[in-house]
C-alpha positions as a Markdown table, in Angstrom:
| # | Residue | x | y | z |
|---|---|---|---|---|
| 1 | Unk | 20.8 | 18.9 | -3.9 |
| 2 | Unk | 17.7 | 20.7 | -5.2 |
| 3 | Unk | 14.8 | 20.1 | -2.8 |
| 4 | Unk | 12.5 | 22.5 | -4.3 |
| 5 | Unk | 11.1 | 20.4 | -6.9 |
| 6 | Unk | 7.3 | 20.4 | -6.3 |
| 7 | Unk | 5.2 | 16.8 | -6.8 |
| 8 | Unk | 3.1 | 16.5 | -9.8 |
| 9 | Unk | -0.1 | 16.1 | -8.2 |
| 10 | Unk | -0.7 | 14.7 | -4.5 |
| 11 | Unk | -1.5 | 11.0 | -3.5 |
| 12 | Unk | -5.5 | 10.6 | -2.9 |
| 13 | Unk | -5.0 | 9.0 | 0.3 |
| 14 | Unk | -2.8 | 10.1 | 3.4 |
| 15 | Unk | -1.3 | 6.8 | 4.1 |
| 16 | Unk | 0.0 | 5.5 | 7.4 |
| 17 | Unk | 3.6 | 5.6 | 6.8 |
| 18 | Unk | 3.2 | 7.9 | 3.7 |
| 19 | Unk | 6.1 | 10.2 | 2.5 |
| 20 | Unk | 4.1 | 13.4 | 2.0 |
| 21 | Unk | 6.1 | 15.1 | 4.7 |
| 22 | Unk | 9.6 | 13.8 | 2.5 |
| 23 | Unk | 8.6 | 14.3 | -1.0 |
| 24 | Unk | 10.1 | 17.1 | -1.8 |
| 25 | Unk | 13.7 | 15.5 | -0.8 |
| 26 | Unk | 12.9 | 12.1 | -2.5 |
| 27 | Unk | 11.9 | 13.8 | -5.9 |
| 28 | Unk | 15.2 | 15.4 | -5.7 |
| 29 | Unk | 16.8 | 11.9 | -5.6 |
| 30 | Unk | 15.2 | 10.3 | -8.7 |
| 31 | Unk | 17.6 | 9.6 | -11.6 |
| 32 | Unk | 16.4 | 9.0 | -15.0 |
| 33 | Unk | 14.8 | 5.8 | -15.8 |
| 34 | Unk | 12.6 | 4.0 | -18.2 |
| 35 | Unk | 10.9 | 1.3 | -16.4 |
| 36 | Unk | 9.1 | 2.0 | -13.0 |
| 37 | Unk | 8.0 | 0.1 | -9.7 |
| 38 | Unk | 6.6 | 0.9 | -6.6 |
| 39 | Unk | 6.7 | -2.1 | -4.6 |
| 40 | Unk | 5.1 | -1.0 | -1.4 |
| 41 | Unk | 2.6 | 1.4 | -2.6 |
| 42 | Unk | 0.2 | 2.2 | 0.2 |
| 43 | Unk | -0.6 | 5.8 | -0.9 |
| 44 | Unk | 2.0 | 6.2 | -3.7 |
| 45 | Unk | 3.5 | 9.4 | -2.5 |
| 46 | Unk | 6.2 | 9.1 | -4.8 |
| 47 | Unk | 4.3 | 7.5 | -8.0 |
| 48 | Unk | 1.9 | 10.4 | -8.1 |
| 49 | Unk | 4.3 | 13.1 | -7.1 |
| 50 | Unk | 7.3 | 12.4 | -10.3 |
| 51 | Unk | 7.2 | 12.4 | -13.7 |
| 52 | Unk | 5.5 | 9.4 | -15.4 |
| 53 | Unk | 7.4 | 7.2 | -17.8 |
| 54 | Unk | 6.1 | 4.7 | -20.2 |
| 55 | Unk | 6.3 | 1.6 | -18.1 |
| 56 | Unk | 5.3 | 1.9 | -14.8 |
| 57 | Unk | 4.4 | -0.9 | -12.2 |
| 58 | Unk | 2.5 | -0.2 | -8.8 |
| 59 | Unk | 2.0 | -3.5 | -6.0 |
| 60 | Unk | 0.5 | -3.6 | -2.9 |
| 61 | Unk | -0.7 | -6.6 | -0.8 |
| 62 | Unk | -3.8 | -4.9 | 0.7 |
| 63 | Unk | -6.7 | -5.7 | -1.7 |
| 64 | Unk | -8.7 | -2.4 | -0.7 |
| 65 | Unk | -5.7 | -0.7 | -2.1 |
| 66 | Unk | -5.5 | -1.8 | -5.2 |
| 67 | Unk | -9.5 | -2.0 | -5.5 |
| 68 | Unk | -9.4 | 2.0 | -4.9 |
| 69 | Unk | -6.7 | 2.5 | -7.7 |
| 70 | Unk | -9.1 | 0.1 | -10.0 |
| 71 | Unk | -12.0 | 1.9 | -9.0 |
| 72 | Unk | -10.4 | 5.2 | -10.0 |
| 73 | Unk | -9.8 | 4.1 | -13.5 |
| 74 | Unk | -13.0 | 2.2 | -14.0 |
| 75 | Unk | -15.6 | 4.1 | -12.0 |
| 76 | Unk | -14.0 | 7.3 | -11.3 |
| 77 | Unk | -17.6 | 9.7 | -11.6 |
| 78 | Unk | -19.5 | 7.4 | -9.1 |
| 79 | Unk | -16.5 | 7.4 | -6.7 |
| 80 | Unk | -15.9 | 10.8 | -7.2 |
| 81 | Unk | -19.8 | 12.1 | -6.2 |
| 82 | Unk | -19.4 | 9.9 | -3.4 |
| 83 | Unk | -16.2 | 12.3 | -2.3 |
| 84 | Unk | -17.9 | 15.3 | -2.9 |
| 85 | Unk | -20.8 | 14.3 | -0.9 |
| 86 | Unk | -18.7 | 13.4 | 2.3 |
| 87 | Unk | -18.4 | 15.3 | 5.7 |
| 88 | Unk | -16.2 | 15.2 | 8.2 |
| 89 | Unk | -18.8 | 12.9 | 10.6 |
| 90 | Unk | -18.2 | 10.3 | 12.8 |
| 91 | Unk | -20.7 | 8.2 | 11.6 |
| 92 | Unk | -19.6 | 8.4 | 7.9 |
| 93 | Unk | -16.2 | 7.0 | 9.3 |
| 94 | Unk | -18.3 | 3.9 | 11.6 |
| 95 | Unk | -20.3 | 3.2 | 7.9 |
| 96 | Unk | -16.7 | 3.3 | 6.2 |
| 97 | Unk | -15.0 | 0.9 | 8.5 |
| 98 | Unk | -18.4 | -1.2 | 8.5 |
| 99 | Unk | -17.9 | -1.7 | 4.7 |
| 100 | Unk | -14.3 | -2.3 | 5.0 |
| 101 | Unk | -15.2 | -4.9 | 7.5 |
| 102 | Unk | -17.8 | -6.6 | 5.5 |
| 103 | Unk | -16.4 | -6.0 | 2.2 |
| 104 | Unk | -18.3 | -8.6 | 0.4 |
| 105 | Unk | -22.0 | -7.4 | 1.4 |
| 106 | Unk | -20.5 | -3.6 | -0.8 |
| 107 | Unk | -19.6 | -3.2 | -4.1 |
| 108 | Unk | -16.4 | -1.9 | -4.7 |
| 109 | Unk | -16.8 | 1.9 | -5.4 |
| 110 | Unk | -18.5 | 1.8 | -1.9 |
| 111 | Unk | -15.3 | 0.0 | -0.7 |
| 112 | Unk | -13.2 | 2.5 | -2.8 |
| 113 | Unk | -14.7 | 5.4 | -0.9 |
| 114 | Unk | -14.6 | 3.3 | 2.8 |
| 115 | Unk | -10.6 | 3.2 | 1.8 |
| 116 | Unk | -10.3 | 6.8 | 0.8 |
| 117 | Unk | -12.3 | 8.3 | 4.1 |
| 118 | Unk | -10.6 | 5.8 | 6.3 |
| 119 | Unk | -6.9 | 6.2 | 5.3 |
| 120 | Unk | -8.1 | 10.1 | 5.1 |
| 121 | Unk | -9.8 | 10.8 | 7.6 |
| 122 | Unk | -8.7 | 8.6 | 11.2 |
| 123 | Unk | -6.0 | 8.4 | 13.5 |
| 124 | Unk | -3.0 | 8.4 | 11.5 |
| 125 | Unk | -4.4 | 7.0 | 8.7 |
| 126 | Unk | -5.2 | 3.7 | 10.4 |
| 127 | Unk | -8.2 | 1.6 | 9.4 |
| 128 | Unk | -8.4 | 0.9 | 13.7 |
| 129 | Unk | -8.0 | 4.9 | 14.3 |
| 130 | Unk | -10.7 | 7.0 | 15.7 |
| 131 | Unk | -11.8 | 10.1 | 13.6 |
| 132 | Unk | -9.2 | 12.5 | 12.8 |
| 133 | Unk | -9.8 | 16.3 | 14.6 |
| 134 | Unk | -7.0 | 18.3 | 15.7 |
| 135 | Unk | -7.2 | 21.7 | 18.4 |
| 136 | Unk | -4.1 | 23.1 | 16.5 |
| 137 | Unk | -5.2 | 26.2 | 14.7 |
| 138 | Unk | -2.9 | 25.6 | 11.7 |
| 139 | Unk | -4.2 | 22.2 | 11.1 |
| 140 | Unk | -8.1 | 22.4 | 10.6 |
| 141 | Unk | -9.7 | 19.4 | 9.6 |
| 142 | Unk | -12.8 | 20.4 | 7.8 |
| 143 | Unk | -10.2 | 22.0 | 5.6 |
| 144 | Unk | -8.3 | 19.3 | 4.6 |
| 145 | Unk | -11.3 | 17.6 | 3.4 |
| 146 | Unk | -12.4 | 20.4 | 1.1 |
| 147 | Unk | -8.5 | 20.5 | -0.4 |
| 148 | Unk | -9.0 | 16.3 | -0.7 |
| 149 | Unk | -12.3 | 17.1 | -2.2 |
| 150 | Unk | -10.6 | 19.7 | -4.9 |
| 151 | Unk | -7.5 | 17.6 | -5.7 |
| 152 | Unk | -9.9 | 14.5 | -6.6 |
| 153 | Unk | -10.0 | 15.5 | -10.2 |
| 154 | Unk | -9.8 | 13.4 | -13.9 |
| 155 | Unk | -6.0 | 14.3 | -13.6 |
| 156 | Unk | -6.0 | 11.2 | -11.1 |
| 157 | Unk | -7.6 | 9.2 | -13.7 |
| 158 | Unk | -5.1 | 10.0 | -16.7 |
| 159 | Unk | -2.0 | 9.4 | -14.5 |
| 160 | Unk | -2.8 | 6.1 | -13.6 |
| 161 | Unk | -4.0 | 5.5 | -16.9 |
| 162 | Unk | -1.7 | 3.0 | -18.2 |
| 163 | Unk | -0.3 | 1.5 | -15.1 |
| 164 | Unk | 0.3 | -2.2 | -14.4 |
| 165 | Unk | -1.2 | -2.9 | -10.9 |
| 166 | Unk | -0.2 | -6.2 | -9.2 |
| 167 | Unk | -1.3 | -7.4 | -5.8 |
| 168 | Unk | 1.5 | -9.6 | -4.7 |
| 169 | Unk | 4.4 | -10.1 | -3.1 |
| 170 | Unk | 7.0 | -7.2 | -3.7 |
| 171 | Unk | 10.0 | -9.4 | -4.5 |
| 172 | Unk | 8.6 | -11.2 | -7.3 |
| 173 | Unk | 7.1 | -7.9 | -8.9 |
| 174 | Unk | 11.4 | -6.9 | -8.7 |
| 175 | Unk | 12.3 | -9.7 | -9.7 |
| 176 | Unk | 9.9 | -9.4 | -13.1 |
| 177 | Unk | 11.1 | -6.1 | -13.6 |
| 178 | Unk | 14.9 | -6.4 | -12.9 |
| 179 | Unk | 16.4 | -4.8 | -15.8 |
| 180 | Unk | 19.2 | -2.2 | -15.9 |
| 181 | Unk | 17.0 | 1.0 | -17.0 |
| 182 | Unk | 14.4 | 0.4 | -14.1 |
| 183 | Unk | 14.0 | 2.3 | -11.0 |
| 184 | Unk | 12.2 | 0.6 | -7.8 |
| 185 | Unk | 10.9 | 3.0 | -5.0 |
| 186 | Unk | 10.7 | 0.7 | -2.0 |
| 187 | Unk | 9.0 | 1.4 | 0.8 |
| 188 | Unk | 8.7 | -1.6 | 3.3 |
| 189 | Unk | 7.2 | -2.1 | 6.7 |
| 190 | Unk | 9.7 | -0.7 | 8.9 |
| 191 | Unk | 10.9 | -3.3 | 11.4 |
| 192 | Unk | 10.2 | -3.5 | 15.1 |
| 193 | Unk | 7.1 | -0.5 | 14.7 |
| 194 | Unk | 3.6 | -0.6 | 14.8 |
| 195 | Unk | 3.0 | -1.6 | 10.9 |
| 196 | Unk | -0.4 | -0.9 | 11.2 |
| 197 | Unk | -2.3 | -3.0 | 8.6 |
| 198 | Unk | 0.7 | -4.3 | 6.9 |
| 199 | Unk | 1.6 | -5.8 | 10.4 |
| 200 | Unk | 3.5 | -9.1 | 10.3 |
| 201 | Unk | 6.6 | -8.2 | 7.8 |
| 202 | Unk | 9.6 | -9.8 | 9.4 |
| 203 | Unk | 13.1 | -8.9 | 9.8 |
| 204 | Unk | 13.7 | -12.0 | 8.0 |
| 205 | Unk | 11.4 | -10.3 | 5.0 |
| 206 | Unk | 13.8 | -7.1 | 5.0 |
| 207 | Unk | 16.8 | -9.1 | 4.9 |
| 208 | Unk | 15.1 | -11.3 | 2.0 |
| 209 | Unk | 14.3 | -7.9 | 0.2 |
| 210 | Unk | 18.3 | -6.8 | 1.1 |
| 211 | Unk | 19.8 | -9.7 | -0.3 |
| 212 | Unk | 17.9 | -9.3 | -3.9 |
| 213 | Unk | 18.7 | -5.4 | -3.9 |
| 214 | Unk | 22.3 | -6.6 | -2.9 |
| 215 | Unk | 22.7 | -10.0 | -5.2 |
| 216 | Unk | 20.2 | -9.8 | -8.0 |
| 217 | Unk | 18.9 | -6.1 | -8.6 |
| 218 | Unk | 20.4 | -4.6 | -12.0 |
| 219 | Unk | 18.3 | -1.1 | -11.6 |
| 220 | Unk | 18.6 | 1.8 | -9.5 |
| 221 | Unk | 16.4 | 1.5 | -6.3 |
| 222 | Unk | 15.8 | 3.9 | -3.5 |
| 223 | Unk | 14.8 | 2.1 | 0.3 |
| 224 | Unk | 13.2 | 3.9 | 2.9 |
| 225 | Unk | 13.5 | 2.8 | 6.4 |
| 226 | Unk | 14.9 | 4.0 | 10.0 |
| 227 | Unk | 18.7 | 3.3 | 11.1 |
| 228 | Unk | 19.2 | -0.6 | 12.0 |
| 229 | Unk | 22.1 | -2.5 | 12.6 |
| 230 | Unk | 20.8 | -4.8 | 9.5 |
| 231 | Unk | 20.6 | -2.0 | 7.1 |
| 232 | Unk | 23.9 | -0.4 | 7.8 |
| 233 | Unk | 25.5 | -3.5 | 7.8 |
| 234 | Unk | 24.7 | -4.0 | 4.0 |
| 235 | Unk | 25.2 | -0.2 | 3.3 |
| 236 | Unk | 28.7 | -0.6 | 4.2 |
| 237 | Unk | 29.6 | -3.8 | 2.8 |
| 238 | Unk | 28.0 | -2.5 | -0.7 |
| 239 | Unk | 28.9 | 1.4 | -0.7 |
| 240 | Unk | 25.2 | 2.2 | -1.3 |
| 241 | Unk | 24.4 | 5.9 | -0.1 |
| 242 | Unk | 22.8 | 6.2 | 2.7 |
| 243 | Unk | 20.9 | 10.1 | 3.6 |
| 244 | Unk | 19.2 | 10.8 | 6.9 |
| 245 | Unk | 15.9 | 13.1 | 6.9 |
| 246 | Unk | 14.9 | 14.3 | 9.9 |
| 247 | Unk | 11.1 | 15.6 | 10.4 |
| 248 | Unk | 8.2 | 16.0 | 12.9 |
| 249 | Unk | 5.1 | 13.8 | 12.6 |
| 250 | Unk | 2.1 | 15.2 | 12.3 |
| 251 | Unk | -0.3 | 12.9 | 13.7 |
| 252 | Unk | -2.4 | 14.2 | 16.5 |
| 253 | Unk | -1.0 | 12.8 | 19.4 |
| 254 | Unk | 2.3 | 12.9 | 18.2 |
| 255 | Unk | 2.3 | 15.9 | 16.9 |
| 256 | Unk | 6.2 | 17.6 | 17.4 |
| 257 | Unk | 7.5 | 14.5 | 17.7 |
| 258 | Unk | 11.2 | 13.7 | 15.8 |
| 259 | Unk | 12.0 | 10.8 | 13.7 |
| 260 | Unk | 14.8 | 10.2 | 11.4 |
| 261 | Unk | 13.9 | 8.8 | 8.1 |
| 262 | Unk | 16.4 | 6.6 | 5.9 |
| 263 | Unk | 17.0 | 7.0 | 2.2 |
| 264 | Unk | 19.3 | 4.7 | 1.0 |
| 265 | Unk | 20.0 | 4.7 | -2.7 |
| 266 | Unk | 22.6 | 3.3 | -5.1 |
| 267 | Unk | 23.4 | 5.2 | -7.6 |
| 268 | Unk | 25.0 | 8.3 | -8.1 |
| 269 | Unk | 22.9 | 11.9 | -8.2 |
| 270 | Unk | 23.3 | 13.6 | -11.5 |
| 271 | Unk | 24.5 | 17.6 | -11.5 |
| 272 | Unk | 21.6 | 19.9 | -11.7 |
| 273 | Unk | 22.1 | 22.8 | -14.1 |
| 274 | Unk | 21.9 | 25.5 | -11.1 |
């Protein structure tokens, strides 16, 4: 399998739970497909990182999500001085979690930019995390603002273009787009961790979400998770394909850490010419 295959363009916010660290072996793994969804989008690692096709579908439950995609197609020069403006302080990150708090009282590029410093620029991408530093001297912080400053460009604008975005529950948006030339990244809350602000998704929810990718799902769909009984259980009995990733995390205190990340797909990987 080809894992040099570099993204497109990088996802504007390092999201708790994000895939940056994975990309390169997920893009490796995407078939060819006409119809797109990303169920679970949180940063979109995968949606900004592939090729784009005509019809393309991102969800997410988390309305400052969505409102910072929105913003970035309707009031991207606004959003994007405010960016540029930003330092690495701890009281721009107190203002951003104020807005995010009171949403209401802001309007929504200043809750656009609140998202985008907070998923940024705290603990792990957390909207409870304290500001992000780090003593390592190959991770500098005031550096990776200045590449997040560069990489917010119009290039963010035209890719998300002509997207349908949806703010619902990631079954029915499957559901809607269940047809044979689809392809559904899914990247759920993984069970029995710290979900951070998509906390409360069930095993009961994964097992929902297993029985439609088992009983209804016509596409091809790639799941992310870590190993569980539950998910092997319907590996097996369905002969999807299952890969194992294994990486550090690279939040502060964790920093060295292992974990092992599950891909589990179900189709087959088509030859590469080399």
């Amino acid at each position: 399998m080809d894992t040099k295959i570099s993204p497109l363009l990088k996802t504007p916010l390092s999201y708790y739970g994000g895939k940056a660290s994975i990309i390169r072996y997920m893009l490796a793994l995407v078939p060819d497909h006409e119809v797109y969804t990303e169920v679970f989008l949180g940063g979109g690692t995968l949606f900004w990182s592939k090729k784009p096709v005509k019809n393309e579908t991102i969800n997410d439950t988390l309305d400052i999500v969505v409102n910072f995609y929105k913003v970035i197609k309707n009031n991207y020069r606004p959003l994007k001085k405010r960016v540029d403006a930003t330092l690495l302080c701890r009281s721009d990150k107190d203002l951003a979690k104020k807005i995010i708090r009171h949403k209401r009282k802001y309007n929504k590029v200043d809750l656009a930019w609140a998202a985008w410093f907070i998923f940024n620029f705290s603990y792990a991408g957390k909207l409870n995390g304290g500001l992000k530093y780090s003593n390592h001297p190959g991770t500098v912080v005031p550096e990776i603002l200045k590449h997040k400053k560069e990489r917010f460009t119009e290039h963010l604008v035209a890719r998300i273009e002509h997207e349908t975005i949806e703010n619902r529950d990631a079954i029915g948006v499957l559901r809607s787009r269940n047809v044979s030339n689809a392809f559904h990244e899914i990247d759920p809350p993984y069970i029995g961790c710290d979900q951070g602000h998509y906390r409360g998704y069930t095993e009961n929810n994964f097992i929902d979400l297993l029985e439609f990718l088992q009983n209804e799902c016509t596409g091809k769909f790639m799941l992310h998770n870590y190993n569980s009984e539950i998910l092997d259980d319907y590996v097996k009995r369905n002969g999807w394909n299952k890969k194992e990733i294994v990486h550090r995390l690279t939040a502060p205190r964790k920093s060295g850490s292992v974990k092992c990340e599950v891909i589990v797909y179900n189709y087959k990987l088509q030859p590469t010419l080399f």
